[in-house]
C-alpha positions in Angstrom: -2.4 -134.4 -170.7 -2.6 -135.1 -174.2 -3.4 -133.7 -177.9 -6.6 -134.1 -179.4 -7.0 -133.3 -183.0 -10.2 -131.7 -183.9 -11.4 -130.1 -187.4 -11.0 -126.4 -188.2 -14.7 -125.8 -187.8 -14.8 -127.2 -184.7 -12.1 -125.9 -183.2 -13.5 -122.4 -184.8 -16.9 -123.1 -182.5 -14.9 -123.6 -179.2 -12.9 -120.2 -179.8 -16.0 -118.8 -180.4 -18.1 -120.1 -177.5 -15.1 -119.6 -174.9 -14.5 -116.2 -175.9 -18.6 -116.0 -174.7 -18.7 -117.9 -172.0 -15.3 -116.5 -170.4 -13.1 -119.7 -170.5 -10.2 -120.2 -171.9 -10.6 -122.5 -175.3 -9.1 -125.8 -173.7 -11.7 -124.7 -171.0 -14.7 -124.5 -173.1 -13.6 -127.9 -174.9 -13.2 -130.0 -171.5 -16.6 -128.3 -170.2 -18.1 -129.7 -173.7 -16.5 -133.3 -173.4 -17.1 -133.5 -169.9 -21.0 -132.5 -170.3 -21.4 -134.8 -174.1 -19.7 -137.6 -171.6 -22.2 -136.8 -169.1 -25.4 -136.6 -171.4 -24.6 -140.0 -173.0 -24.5 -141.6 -170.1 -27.3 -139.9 -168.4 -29.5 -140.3 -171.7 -33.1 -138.9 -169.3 -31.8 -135.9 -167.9 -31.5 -132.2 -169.7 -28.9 -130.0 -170.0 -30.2 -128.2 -167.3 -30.0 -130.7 -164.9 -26.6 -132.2 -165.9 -25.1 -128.7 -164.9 -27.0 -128.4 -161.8 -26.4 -131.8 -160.7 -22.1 -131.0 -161.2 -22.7 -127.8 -159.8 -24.5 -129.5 -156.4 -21.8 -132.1 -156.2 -19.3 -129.3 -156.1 -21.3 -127.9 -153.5 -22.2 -124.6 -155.2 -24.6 -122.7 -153.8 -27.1 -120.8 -156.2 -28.9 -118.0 -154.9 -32.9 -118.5 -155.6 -34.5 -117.4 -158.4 -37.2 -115.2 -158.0 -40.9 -114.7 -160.0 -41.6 -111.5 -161.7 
């Protein structure tokens, strides 16, 4: 574990966005690095499909979507 130092504004975003999204604000700043980490090295793929892939090699299983 370690201390990363991040700007006011930035840190004011993560608050934010974890206070949304239900995580705590370390939370919401690991789920950011991990997915930026992800998308840079992944440059093709969306957002979208960076989260499903994670959430299929966690083995989650997503109930189906259906149309209206």
């Amino acid at each position: 574990m370690g201390i990363v130092k991040i700007g006011d504004g930035l840190h004011e975003d993560i608050r934010k966005a974890s206070t949304v999204m239900c995580r705590s604000i370390n939370a919401q700043a690991e789920f950011w690095i991990k997915v930026g980490m992800l998308a840079e090295t992944n440059p093709s793929m969306t957002f979208n499909e960076i989260v499903a892939q994670q959430l299929k090699e966690a083995d989650v299983t997503l109930p189906a979507v259906e149309a209206a």
